[in-house]
BAMI-8298 format. One record per residue: x, y, z negated of N, C-alpha, C in turn; residue in one letter. Coordinates in steps of 0.02 Angstrom, whole numbers, padded with zeros to 5 digits. Layout:
N
(pt (X Y Z) (X Y Z) (X Y Z) a)
...
//
This chain:
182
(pt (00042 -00059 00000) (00000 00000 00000) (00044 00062 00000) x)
(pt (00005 00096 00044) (00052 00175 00037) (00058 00188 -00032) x)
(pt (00107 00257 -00027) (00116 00298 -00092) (00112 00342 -00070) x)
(pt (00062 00396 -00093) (00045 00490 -00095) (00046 00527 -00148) x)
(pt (00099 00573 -00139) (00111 00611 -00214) (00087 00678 -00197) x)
(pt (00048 00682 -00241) (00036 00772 -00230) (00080 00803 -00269) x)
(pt (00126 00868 -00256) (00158 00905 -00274) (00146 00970 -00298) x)
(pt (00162 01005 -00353) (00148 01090 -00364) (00194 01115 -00347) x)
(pt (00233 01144 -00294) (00288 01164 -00252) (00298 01214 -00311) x)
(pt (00339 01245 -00360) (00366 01304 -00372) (00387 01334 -00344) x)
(pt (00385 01426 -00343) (00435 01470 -00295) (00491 01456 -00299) x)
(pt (00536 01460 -00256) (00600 01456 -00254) (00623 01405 -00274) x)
(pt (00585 01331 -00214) (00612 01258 -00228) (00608 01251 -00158) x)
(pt (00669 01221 -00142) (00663 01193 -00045) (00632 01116 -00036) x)
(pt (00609 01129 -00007) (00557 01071 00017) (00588 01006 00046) x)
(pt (00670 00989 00007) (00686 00941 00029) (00736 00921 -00031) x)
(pt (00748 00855 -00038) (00775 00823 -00106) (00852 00840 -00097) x)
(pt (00893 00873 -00061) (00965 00900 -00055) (00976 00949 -00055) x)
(pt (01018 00989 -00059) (00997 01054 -00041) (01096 01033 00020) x)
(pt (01115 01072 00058) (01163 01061 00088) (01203 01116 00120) x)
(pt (01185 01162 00092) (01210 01237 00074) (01290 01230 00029) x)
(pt (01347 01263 00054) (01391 01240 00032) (01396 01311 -00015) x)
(pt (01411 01305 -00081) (01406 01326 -00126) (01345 01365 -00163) x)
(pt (01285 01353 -00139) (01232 01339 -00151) (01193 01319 -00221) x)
(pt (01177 01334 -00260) (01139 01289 -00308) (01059 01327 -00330) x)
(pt (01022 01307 -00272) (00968 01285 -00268) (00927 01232 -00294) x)
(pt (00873 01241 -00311) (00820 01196 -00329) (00789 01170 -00268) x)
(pt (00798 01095 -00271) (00751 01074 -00241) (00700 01000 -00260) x)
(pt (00675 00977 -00219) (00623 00913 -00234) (00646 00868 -00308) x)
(pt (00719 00863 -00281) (00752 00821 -00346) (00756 00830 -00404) x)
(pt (00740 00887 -00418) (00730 00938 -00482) (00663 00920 -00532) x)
(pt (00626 00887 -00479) (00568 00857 -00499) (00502 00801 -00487) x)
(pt (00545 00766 -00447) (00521 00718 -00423) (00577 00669 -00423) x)
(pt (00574 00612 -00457) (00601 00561 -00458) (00599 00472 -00442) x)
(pt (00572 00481 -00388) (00508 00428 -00335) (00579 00405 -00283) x)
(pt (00584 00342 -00280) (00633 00321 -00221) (00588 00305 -00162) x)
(pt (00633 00348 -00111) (00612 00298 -00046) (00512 00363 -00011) x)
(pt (00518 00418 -00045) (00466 00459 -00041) (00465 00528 -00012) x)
(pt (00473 00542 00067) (00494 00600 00089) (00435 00636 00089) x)
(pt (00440 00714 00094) (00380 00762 00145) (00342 00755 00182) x)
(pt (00264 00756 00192) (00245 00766 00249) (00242 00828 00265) x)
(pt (00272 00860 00294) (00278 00933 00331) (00334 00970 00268) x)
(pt (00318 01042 00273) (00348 01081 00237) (00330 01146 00207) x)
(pt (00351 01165 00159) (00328 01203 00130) (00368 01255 00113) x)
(pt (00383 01324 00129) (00460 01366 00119) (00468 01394 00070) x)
(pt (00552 01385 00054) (00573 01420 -00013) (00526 01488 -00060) x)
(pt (00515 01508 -00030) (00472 01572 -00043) (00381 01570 -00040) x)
(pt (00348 01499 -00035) (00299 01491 -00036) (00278 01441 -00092) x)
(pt (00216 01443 -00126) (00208 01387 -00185) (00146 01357 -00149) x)
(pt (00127 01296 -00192) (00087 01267 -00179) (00096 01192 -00163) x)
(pt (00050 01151 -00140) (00039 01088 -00131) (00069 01062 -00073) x)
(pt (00109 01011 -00066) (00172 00980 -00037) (00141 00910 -00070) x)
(pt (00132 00861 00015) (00125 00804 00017) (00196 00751 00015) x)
(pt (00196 00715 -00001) (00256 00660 -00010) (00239 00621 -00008) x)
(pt (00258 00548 00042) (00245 00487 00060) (00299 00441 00075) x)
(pt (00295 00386 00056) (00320 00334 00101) (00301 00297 00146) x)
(pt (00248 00310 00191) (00224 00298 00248) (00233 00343 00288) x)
(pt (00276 00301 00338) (00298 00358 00432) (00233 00354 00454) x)
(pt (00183 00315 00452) (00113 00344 00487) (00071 00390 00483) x)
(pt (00101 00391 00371) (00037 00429 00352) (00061 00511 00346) x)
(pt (00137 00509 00352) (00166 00562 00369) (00141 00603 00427) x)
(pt (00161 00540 00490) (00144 00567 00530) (00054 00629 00522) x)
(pt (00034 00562 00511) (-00049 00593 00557) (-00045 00656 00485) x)
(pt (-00016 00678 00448) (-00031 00737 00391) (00012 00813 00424) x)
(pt (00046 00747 00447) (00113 00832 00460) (00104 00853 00542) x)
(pt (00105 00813 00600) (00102 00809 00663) (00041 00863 00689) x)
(pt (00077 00906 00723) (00010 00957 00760) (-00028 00926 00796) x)
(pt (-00017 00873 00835) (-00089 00840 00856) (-00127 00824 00842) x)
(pt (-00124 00799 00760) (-00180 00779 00713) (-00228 00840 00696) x)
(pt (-00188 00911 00708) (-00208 00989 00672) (-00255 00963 00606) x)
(pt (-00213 00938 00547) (-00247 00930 00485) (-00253 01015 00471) x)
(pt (-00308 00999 00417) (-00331 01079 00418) (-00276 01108 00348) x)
(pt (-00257 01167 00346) (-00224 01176 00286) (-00235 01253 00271) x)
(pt (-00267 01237 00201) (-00299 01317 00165) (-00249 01344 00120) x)
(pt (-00240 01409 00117) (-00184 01445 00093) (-00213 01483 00058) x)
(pt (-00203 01506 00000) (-00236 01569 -00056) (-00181 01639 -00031) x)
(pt (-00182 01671 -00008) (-00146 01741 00023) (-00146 01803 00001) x)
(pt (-00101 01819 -00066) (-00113 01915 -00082) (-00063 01927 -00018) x)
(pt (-00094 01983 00002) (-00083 02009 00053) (-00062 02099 00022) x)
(pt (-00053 02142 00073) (-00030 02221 00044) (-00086 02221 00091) x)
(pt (-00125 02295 00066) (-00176 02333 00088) (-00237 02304 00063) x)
(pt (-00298 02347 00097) (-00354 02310 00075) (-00391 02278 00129) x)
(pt (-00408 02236 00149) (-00422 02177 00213) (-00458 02198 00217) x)
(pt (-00505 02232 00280) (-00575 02234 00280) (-00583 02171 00342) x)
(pt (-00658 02192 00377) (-00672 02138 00403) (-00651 02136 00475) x)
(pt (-00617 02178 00509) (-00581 02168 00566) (-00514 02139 00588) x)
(pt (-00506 02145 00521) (-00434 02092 00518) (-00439 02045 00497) x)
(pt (-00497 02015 00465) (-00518 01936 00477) (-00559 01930 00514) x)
(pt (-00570 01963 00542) (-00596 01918 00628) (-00552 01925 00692) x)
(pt (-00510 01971 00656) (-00415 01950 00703) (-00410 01887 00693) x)
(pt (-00381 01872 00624) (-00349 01807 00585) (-00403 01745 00655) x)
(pt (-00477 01759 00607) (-00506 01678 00634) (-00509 01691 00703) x)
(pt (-00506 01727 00754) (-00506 01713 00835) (-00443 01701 00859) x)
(pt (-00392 01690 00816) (-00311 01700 00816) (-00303 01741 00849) x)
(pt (-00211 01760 00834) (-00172 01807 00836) (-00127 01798 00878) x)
(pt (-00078 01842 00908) (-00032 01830 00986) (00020 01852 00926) x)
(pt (00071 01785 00926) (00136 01800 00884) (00196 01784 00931) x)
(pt (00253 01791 00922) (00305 01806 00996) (00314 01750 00982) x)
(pt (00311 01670 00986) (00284 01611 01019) (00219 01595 01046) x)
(pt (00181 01634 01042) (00109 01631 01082) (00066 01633 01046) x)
(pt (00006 01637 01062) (-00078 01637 01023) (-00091 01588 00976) x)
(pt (-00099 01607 00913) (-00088 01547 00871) (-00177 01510 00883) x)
(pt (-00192 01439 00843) (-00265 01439 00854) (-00314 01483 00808) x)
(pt (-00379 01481 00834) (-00405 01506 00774) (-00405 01494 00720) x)
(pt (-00441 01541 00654) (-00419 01524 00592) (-00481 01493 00553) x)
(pt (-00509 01506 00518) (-00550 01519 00472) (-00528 01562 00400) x)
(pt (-00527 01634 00405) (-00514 01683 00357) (-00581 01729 00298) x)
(pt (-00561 01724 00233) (-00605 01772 00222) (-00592 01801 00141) x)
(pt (-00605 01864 00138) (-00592 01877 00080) (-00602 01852 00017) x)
(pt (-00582 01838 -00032) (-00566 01829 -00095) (-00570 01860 -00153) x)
(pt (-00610 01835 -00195) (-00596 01858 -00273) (-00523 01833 -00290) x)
(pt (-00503 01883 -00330) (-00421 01874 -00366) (-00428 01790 -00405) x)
(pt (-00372 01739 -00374) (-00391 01706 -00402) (-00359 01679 -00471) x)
(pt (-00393 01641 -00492) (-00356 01608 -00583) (-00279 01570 -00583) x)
(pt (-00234 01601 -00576) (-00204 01559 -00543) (-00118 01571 -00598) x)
(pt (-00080 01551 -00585) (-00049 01541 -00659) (00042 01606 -00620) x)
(pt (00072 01625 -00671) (00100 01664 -00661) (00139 01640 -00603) x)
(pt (00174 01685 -00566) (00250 01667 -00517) (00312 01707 -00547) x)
(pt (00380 01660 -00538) (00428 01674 -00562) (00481 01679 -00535) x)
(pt (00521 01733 -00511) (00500 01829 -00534) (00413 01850 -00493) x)
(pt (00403 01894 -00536) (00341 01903 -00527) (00321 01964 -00455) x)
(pt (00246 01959 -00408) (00271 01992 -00345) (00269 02059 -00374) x)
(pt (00307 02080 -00326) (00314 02175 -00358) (00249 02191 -00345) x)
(pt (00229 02250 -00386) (00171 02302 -00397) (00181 02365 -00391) x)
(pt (00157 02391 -00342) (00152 02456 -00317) (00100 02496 -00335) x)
(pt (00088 02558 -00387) (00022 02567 -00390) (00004 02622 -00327) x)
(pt (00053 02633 -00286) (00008 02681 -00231) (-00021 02639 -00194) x)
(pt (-00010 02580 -00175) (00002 02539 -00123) (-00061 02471 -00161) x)
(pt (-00140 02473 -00122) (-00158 02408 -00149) (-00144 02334 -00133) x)
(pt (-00189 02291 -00149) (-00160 02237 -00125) (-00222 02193 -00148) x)
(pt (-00245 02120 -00096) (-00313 02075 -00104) (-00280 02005 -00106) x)
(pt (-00326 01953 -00123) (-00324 01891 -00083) (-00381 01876 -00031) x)
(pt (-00341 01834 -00008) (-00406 01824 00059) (-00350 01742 00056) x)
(pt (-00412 01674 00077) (-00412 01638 00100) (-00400 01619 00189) x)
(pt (-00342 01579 00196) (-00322 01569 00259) (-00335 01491 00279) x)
(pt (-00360 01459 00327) (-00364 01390 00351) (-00344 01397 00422) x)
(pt (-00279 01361 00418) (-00259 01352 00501) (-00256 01273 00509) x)
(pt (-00254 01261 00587) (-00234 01211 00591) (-00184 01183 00643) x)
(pt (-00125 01207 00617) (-00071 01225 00663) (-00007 01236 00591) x)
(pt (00046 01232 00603) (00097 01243 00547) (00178 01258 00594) x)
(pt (00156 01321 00617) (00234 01353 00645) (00253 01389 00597) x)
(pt (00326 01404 00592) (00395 01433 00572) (00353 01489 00522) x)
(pt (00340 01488 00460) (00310 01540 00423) (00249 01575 00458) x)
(pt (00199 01526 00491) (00141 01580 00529) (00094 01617 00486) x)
(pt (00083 01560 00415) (00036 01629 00400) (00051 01715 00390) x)
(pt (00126 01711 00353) (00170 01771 00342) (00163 01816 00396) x)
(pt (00146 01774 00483) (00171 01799 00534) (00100 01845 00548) x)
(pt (00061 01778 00545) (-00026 01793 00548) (-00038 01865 00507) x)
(pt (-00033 01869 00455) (-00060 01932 00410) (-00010 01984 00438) x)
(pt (00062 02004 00438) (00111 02050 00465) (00057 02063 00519) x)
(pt (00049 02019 00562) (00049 02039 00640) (-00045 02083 00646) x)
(pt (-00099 02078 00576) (-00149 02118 00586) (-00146 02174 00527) x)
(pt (-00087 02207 00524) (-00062 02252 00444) (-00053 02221 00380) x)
(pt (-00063 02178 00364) (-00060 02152 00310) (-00015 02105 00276) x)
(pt (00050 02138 00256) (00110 02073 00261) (00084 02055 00185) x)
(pt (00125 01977 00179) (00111 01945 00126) (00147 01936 00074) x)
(pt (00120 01948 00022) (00160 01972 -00063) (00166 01897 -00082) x)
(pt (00097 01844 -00079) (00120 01786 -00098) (00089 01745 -00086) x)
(pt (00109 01679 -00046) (00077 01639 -00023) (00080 01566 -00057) x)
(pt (00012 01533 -00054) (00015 01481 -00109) (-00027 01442 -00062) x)
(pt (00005 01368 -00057) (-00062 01324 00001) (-00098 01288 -00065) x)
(pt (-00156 01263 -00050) (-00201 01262 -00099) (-00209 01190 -00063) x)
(pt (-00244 01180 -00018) (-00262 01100 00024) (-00238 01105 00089) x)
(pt (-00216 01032 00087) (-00189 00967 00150) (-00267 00939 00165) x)
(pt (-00304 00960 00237) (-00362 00897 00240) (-00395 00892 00186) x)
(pt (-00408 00831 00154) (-00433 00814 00079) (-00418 00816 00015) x)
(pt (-00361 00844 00018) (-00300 00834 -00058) (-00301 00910 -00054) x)
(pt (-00316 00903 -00129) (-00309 01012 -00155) (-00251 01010 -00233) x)
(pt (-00239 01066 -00250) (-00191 01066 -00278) (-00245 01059 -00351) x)
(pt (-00316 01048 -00350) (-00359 01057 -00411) (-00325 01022 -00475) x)
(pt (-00327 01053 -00531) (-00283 01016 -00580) (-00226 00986 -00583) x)
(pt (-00192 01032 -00561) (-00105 00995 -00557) (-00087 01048 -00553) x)
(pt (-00032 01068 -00616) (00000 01109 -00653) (00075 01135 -00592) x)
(pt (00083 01199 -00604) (00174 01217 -00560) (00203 01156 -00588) x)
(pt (00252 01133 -00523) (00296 01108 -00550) (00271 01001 -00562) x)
(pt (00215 00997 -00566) (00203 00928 -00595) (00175 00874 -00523) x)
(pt (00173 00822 -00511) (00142 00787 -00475) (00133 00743 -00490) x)
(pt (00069 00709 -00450) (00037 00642 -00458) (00015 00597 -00411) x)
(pt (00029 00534 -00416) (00023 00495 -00365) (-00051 00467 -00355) x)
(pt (-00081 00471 -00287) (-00169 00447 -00292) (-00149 00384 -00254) x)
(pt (-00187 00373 -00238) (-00213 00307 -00193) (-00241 00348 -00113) x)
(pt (-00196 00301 -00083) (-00228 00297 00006) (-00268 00225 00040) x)
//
């Protein structure tokens, strides 16, 4: 039987059990996960938190991480400014980023959500506001949501993926993971 670990990605952990940076000492996977034989499905960047799949199945990797499958993946997004509704109906008809038109999204504003501190914390500007808004793509290029919000005014203070498909980060602490059943 497979093995699926859900992960609480902390900021400033690389999304891979080495780090290979020569003089380097980074945090990564190994820091907190101690599972043999259990890589990534996809990735998640130094500078982003949230839920990071891990498997030992190349299938089940595949069909989680692979753009042909376009698993859906929801992102919690403070963003700078205040979103109104023309820039999420940029986001969901997608956006033209200098690799091409990303797909559509499904975007929409947000109550601030409950969500537990980040460490260092994002800067606060009081001239300057700032929202969350919910992001669902189904596509996973080179930092797109970062690219997505920049590219309709709204760059991003902090991004946290919340759900893979069916797996959400609900009850699982920064930092902790747990293995379900596939």
């Amino acid at each position: 039987m497979a093995r699926l670990l859900l992960f609480n990605k902390p900021y400033d952990v690389l999304s891979q059990f080495t780090d290979r940076s020569i003089g380097a000492d980074r945090r990564t996977l190994s820091d907190y996960i101690d599972v043999p034989r259990v890589y990534p499905a996809g990735r998640l960047d130094r500078d982003s938190e949230g839920l990071l799949l891990l498997t030992d199945d190349g299938r089940l990797q595949a069909r989680i991480a692979h753009p042909r499958f376009k698993t859906p993946k929801t992102y919690l997004v403070q963003v700078e400014g205040d979103v109104q509704p023309e820039a999420l109906a940029r986001l969901a008809a997608g956006v033209t980023l200098n690799d091409g038109p990303t797909l559509p999204a499904r975007a929409e504003r947000i109550d601030d959500p409950a969500l537990w501190p980040r460490d260092p914390p994002v800067r606060f500007r009081k001239t300057v506001p700032d929202c969350w808004i919910s992001l669902t793509i189904r596509e996973g290029r080179n930092r797109q949501v970062r690219r997505m919000t920049a590219a309709v005014g709204h760059p991003t203070l902090r991004l946290i993926r919340w759900r893979i498909g069916d797996w959400s980060l609900d009850g699982l602490a920064p930092a902790t993971w747990r293995e379900i059943g596939v």
